[in-house]
Backbone as a chain_set.jsonl record, in Angstrom:
{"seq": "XXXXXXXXXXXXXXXXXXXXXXXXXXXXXXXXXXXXXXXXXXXXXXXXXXXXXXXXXXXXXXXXXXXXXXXXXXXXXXXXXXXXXXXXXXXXXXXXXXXXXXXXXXXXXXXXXXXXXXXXXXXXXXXXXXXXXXXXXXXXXXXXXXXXXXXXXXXXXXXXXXXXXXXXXXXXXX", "coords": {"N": [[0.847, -1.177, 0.0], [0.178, 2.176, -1.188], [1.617, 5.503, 0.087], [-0.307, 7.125, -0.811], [-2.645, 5.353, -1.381], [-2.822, 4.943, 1.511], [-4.119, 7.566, 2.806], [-6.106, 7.986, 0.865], [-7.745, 6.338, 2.385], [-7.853, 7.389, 4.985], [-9.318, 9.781, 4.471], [-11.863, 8.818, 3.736], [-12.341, 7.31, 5.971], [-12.58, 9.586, 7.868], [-14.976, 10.923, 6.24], [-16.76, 8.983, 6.838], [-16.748, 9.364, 9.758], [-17.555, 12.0, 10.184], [-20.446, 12.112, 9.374], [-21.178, 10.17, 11.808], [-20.955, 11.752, 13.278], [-22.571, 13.536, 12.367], [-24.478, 11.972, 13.121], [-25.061, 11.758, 15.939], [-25.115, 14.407, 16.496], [-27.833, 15.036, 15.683], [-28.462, 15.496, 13.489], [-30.964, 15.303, 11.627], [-33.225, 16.824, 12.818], [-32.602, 19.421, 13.3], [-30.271, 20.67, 10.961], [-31.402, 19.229, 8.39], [-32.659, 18.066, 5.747], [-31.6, 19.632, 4.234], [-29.317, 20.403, 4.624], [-28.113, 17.675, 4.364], [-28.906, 16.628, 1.645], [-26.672, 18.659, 0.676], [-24.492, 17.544, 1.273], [-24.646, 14.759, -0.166], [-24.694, 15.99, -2.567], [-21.678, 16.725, -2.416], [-20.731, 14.128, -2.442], [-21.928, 12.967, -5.033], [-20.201, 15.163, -6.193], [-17.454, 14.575, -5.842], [-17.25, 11.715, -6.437], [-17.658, 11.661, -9.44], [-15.971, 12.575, -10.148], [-13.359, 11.092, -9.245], [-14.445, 8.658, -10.614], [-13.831, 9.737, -13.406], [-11.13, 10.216, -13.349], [-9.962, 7.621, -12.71], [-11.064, 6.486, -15.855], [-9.94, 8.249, -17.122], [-7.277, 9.357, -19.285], [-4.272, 10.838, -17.414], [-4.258, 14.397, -18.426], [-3.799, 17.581, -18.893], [-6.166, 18.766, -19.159], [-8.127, 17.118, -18.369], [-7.376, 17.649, -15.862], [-8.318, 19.845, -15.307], [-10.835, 19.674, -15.176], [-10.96, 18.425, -12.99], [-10.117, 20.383, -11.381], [-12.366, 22.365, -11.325], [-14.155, 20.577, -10.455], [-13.476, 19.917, -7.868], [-13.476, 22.613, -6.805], [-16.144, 23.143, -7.22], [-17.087, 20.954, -4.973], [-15.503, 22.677, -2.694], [-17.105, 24.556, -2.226], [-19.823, 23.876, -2.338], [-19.565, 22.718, 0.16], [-19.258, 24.652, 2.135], [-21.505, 25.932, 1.721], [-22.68, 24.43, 2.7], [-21.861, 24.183, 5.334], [-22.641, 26.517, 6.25], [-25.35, 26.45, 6.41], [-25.537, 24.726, 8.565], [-24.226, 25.698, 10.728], [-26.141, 27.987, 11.99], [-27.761, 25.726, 13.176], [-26.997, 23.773, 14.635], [-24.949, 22.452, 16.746], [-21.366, 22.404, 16.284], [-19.293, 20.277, 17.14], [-15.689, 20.536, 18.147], [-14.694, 18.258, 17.37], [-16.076, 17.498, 15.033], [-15.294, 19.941, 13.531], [-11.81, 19.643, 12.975], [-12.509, 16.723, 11.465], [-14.068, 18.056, 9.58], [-11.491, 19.62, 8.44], [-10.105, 17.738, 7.724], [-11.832, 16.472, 5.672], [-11.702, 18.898, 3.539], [-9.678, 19.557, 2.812], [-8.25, 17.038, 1.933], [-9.224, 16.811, -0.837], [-8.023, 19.118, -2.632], [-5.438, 17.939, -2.1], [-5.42, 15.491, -3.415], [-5.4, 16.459, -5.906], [-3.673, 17.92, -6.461], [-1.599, 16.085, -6.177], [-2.3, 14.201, -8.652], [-1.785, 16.506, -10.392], [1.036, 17.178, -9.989], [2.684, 15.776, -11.866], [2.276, 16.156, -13.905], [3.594, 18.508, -14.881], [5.933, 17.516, -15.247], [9.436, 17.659, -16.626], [9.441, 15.189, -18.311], [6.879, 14.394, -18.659], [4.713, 12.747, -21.224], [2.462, 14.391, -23.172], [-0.572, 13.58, -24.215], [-2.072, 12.917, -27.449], [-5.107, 13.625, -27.608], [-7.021, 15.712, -25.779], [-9.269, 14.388, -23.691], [-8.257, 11.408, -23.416], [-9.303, 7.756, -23.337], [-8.651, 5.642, -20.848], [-8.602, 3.104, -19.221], [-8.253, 2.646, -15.474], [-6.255, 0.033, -14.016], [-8.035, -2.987, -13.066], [-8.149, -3.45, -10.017], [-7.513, -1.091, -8.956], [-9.594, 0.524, -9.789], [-11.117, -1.048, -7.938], [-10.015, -0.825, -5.405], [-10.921, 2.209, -4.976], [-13.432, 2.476, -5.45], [-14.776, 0.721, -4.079], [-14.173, 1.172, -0.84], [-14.963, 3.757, -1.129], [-17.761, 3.573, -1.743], [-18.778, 1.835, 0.77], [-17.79, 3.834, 2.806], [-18.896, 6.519, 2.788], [-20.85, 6.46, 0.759], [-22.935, 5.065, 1.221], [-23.195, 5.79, 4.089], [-24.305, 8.497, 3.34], [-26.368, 8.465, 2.226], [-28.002, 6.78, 3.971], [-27.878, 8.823, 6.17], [-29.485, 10.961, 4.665], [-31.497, 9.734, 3.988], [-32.736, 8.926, 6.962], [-32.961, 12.017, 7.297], [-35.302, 12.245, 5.801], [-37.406, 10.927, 6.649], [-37.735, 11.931, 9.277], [-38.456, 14.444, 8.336], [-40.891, 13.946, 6.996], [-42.445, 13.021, 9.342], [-42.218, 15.085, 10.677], [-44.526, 16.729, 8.731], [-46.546, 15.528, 8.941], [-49.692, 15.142, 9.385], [-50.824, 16.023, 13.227], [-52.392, 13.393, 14.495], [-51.217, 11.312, 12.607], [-48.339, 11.132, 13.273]], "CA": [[0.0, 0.0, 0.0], [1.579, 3.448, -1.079], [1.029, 6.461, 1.28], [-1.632, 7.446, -0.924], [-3.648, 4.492, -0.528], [-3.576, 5.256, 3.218], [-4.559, 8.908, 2.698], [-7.216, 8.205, 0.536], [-8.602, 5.411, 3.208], [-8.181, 8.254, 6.003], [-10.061, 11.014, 4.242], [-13.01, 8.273, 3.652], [-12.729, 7.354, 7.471], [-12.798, 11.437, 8.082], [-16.181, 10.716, 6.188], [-17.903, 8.079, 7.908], [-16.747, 9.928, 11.18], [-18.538, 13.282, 9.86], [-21.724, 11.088, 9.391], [-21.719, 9.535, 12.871], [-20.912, 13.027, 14.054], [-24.167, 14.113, 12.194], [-25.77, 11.765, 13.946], [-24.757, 12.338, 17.309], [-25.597, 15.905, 16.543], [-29.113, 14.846, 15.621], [-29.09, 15.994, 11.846], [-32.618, 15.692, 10.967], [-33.91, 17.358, 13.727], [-31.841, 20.497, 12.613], [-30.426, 21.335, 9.272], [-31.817, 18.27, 8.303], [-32.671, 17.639, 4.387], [-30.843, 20.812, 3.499], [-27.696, 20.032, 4.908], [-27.739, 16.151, 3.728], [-28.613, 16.995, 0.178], [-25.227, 19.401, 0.339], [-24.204, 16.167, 1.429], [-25.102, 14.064, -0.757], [-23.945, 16.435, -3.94], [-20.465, 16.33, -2.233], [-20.298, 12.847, -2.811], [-21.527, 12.763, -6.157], [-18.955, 15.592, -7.434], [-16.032, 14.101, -5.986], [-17.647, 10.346, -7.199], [-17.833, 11.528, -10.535], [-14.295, 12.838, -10.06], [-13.102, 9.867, -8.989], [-14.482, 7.579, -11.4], [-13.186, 10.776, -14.112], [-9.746, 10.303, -13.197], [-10.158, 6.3, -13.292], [-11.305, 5.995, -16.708], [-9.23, 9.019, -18.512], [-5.534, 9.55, -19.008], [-3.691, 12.13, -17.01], [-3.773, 15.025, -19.155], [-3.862, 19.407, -18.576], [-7.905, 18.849, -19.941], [-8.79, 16.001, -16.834], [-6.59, 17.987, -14.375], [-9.103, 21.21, -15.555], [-12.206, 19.236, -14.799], [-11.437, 18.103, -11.901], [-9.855, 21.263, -10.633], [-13.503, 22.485, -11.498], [-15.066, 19.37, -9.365], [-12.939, 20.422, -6.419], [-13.985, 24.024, -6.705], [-17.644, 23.248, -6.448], [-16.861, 20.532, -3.807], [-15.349, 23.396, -1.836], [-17.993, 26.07, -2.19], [-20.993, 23.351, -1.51], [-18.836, 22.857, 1.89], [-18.997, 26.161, 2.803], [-22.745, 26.498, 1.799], [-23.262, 23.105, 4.148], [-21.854, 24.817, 6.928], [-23.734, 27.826, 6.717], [-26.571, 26.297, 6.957], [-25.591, 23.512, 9.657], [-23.826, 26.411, 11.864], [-27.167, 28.371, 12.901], [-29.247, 25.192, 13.494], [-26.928, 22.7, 15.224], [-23.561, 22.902, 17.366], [-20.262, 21.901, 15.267], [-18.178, 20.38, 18.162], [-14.485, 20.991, 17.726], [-14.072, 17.094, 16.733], [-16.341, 17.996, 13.635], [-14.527, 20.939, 12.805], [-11.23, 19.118, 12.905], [-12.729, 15.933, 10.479], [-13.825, 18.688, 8.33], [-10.193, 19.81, 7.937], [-9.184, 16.67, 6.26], [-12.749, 16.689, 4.427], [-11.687, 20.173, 3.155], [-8.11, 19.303, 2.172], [-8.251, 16.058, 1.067], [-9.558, 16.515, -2.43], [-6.687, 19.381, -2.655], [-3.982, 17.681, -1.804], [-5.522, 14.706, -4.308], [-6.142, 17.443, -7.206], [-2.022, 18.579, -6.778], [-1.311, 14.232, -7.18], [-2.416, 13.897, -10.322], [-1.267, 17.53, -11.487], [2.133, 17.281, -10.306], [3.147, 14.81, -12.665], [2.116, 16.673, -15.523], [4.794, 19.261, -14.457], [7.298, 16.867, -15.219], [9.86, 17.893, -17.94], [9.278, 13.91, -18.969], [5.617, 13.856, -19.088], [5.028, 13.588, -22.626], [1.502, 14.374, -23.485], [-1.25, 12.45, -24.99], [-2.545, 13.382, -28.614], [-6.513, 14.099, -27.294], [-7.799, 16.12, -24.562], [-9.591, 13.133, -23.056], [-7.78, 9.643, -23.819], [-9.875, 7.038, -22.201], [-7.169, 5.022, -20.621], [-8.939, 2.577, -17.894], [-7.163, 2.326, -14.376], [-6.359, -1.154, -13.8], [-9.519, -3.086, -12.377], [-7.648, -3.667, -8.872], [-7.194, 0.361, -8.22], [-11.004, 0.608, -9.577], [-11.514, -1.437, -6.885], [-9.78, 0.312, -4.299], [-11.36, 3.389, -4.879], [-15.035, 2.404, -5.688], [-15.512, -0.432, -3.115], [-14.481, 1.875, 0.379], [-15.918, 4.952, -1.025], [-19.193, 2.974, -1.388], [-18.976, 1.794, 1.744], [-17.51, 4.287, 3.563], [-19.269, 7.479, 2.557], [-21.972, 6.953, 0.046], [-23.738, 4.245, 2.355], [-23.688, 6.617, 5.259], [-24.618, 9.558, 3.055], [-27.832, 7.509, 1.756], [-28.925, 6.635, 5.171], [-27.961, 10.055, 6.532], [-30.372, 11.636, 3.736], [-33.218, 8.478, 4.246], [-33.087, 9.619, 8.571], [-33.427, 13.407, 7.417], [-36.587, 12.592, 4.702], [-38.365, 10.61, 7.363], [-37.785, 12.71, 10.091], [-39.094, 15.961, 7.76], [-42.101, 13.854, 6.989], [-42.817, 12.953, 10.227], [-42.967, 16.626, 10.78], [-45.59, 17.311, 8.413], [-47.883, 14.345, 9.154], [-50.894, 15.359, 10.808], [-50.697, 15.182, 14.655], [-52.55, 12.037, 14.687], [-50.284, 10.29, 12.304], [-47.08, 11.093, 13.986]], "C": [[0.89, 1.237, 0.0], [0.467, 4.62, 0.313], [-0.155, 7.15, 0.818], [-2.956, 6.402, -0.912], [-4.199, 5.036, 0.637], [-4.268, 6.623, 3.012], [-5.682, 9.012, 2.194], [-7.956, 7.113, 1.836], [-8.568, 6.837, 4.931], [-9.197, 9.045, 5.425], [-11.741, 10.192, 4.4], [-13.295, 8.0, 5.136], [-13.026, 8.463, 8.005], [-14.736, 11.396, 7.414], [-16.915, 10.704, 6.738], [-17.631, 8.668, 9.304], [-17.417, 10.961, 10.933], [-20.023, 12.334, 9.846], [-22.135, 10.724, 10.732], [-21.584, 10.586, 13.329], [-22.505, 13.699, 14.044], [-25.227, 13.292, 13.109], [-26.131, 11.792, 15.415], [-25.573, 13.681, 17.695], [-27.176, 16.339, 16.569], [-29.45, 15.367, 14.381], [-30.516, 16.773, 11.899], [-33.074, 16.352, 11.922], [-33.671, 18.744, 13.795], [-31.973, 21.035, 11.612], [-31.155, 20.553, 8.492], [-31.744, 18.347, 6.606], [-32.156, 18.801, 3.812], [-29.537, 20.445, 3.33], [-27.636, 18.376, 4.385], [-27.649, 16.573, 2.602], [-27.621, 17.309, -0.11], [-24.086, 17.925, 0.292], [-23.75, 15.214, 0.468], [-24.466, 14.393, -2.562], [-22.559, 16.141, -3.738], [-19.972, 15.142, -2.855], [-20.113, 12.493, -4.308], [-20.458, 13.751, -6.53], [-17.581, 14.985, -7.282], [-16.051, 12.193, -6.354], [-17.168, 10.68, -8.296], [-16.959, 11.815, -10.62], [-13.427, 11.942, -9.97], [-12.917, 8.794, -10.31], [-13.763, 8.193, -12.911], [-11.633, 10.454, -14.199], [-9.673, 8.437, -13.693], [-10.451, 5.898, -14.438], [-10.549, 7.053, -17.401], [-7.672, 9.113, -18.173], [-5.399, 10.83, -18.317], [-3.589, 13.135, -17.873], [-4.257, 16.388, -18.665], [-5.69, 19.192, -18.27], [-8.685, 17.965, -19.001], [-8.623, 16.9, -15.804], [-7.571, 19.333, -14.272], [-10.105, 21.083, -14.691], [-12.332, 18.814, -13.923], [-10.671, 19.001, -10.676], [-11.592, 21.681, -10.269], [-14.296, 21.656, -10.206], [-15.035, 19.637, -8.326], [-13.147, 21.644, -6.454], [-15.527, 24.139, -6.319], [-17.775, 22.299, -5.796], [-16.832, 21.562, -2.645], [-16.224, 24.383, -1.912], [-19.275, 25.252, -1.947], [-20.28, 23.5, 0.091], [-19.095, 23.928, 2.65], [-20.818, 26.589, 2.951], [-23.578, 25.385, 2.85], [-23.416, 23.763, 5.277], [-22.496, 26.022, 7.362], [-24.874, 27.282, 6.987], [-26.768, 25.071, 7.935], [-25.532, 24.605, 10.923], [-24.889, 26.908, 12.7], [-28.443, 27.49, 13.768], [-28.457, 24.047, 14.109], [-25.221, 23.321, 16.096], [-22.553, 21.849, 16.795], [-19.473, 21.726, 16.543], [-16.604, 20.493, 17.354], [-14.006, 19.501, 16.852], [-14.858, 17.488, 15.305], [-15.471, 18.823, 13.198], [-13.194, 20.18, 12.502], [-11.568, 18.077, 12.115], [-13.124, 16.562, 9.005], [-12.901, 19.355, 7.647], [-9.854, 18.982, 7.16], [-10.314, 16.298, 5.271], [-11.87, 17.987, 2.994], [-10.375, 19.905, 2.105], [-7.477, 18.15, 1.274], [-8.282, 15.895, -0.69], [-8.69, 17.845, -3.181], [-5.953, 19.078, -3.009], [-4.047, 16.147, -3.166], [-5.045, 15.302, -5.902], [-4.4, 17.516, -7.421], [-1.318, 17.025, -7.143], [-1.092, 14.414, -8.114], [-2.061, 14.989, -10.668], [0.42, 17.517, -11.362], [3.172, 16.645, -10.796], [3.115, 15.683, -13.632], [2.954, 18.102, -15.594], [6.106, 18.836, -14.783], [7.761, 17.161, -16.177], [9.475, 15.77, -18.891], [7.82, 13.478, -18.681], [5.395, 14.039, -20.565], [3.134, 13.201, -22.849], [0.835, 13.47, -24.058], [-1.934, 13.968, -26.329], [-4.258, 14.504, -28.111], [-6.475, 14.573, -25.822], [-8.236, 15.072, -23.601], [-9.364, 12.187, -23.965], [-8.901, 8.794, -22.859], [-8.711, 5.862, -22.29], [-7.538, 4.398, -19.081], [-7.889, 2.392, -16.94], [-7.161, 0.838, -14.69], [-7.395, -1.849, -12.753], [-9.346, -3.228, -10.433], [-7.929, -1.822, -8.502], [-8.66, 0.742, -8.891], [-11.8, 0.319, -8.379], [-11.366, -1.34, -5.492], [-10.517, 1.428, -3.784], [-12.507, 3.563, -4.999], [-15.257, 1.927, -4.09], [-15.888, 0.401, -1.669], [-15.476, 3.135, 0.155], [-17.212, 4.882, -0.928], [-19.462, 3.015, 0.18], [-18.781, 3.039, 2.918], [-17.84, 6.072, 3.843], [-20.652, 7.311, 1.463], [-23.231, 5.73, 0.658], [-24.131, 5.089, 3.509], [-24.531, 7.663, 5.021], [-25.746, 9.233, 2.421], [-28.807, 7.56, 2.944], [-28.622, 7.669, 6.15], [-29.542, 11.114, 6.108], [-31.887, 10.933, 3.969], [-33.284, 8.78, 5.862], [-33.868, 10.832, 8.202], [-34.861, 13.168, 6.745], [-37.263, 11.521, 5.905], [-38.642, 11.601, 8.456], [-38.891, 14.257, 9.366], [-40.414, 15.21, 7.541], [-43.01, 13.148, 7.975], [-43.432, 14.282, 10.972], [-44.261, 17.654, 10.62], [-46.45, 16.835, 8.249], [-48.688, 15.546, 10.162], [-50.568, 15.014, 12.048], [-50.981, 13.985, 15.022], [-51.778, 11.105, 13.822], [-48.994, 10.04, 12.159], [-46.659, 9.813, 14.587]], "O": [[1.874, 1.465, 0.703], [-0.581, 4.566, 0.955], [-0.95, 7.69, 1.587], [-4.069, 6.702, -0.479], [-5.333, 5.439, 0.893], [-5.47, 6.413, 3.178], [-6.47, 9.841, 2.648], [-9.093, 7.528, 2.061], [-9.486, 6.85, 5.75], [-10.227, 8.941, 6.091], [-12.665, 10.741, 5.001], [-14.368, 8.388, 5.6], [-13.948, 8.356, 8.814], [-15.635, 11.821, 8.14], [-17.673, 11.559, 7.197], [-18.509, 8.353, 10.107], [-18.313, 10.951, 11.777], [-20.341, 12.016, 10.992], [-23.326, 10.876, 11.004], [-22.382, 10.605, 14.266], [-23.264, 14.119, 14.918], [-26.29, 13.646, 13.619], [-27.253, 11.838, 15.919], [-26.302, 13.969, 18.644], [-27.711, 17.322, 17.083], [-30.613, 15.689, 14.137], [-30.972, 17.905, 12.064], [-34.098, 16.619, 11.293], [-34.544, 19.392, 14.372], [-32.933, 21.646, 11.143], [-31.749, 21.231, 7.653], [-30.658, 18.726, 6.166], [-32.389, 18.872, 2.605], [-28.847, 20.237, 2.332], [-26.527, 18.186, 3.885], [-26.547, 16.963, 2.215], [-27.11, 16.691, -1.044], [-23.233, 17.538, -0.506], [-22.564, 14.915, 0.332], [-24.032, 13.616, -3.412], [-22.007, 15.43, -4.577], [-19.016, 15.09, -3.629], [-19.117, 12.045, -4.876], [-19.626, 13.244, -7.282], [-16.745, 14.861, -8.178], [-15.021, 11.533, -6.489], [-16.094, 10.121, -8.514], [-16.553, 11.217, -11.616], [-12.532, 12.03, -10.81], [-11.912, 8.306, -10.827], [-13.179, 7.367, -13.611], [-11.07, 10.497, -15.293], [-9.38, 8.075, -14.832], [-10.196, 4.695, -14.503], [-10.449, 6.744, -18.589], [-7.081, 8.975, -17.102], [-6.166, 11.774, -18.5], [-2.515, 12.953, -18.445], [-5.245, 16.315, -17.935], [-6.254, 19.493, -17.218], [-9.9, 18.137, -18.901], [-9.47, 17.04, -14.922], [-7.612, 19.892, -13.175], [-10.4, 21.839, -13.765], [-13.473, 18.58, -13.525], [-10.564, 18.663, -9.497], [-12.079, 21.392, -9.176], [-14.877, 22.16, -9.245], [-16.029, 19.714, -7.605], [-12.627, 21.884, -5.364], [-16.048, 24.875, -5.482], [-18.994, 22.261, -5.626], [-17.696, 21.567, -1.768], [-15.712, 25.382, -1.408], [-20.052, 25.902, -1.248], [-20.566, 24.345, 0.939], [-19.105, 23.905, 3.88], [-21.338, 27.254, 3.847], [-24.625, 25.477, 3.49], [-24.39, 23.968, 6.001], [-22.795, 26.414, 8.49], [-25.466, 27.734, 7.966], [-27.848, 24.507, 8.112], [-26.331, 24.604, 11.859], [-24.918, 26.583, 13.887], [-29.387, 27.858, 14.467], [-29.193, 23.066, 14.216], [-24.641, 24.395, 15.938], [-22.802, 20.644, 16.804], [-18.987, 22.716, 17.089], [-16.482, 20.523, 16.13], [-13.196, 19.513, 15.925], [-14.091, 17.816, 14.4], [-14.738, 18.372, 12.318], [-13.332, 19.871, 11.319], [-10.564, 18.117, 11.404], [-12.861, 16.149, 7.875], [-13.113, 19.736, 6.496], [-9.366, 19.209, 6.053], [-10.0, 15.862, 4.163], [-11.62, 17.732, 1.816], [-10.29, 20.075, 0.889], [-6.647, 18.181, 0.366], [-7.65, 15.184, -1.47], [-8.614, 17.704, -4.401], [-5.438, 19.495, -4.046], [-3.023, 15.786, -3.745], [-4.48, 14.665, -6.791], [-3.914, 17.175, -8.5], [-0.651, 16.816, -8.156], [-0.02, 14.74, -8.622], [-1.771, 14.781, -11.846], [1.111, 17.773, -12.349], [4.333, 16.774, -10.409], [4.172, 15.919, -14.218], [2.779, 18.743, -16.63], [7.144, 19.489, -14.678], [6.953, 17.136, -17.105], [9.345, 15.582, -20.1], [7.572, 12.29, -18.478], [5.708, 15.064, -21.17], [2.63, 12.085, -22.723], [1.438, 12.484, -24.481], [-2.13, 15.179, -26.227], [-4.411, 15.716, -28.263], [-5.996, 13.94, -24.882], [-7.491, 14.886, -22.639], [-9.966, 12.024, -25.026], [-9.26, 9.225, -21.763], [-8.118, 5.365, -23.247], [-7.079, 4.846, -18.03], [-6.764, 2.048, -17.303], [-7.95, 0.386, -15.52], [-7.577, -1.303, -11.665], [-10.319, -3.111, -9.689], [-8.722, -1.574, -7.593], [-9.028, 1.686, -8.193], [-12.723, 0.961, -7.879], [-12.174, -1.621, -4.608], [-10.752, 1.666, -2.6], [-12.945, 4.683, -4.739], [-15.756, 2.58, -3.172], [-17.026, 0.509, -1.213], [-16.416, 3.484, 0.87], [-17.901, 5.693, -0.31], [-20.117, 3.873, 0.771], [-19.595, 3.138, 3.836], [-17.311, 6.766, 4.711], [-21.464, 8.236, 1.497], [-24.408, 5.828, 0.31], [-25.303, 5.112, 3.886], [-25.365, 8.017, 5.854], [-26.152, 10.265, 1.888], [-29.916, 8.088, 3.02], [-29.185, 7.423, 7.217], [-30.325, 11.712, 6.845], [-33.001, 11.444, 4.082], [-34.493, 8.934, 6.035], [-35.051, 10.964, 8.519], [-35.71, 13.959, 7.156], [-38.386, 11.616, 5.409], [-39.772, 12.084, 8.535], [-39.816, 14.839, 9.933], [-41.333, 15.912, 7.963], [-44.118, 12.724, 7.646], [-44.497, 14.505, 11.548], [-44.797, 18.534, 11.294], [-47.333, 17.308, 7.534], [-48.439, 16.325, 11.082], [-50.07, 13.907, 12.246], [-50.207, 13.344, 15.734], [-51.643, 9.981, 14.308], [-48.443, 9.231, 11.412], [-45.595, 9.74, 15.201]]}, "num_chains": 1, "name": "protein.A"}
């Protein structure tokens, strides 16, 4: 396992610990289906980022799109927390898991670009090459992220949409 292996398996544990944090915190009872949804997009842009990088070659024209990805990653983040901050209390261990939320897909984004810096990278002909990872490092990077963030962030989102329509049941069918 290289050190980015581990790094990407921390940031996903940084996840699933934000998740049990939410639920500690009591989510739905809060920001509830606002703040999941933000949630929930997170996942897909840096999914589709993910699987983006996995199926195309390294090239300027990937490294664009998924600067892009990580740009509106980080600006949902920001619009999460605005609307978690006035309706729930962010203990300091949240704040701290959302540091390596925050940084993570960063410090990923400079990975893959600082190769292509190299006087011996030698370009590819097309903008996007499709140039599959090998099915092992597909499987690295699908299998935990499943588990370890888009499982929580499912049944994060399925708590908040019962909870909200528990809300607006009639008193008697609370």
């Amino acid at each position: 396992m290289t050190v980015w292996h581990a790094l990407y398996l921390v940031w996903l544990v940084a996840g699933a610990s934000d998740f049990l944090l939410h639920r500690r915190s009591h989510i739905e009872a809060t920001s509830g289906l606002r703040e999941s949804s933000l949630h929930l997009l997170q996942i897909v842009l840096l999914g589709t980022a993910t699987v983006l990088w996995l199926l195309f070659a390294d090239t300027p024209a990937l490294w664009f799109v998924l600067l892009a990805m990580t740009c509106l990653h980080a600006l949902t983040g920001y619009w999460d927390t605005r609307i978690a901050y006035p309706t729930r209390d962010i203990i300091p261990l949240e704040q701290h898991v959302h540091s390596i939320l925050d940084l993570a897909p960063w410090i990923a984004l400079g990975a893959i670009g600082f190769p292509l810096l190299s006087p011996h990278h030698v370009p590819t002909a097309a903008a996007f090459t499709v140039s599959p990872a090998p099915l092992a490092t597909w499987t690295f990077a699908l299998v935990p992220g499943l588990l370890l963030s888009v499982v929580p962030g499912v049944y994060e989102y399925h708590r908040c949409r019962r909870w909200a329509a528990r809300a607006q049941a009639p008193e008697g069918r609370r």
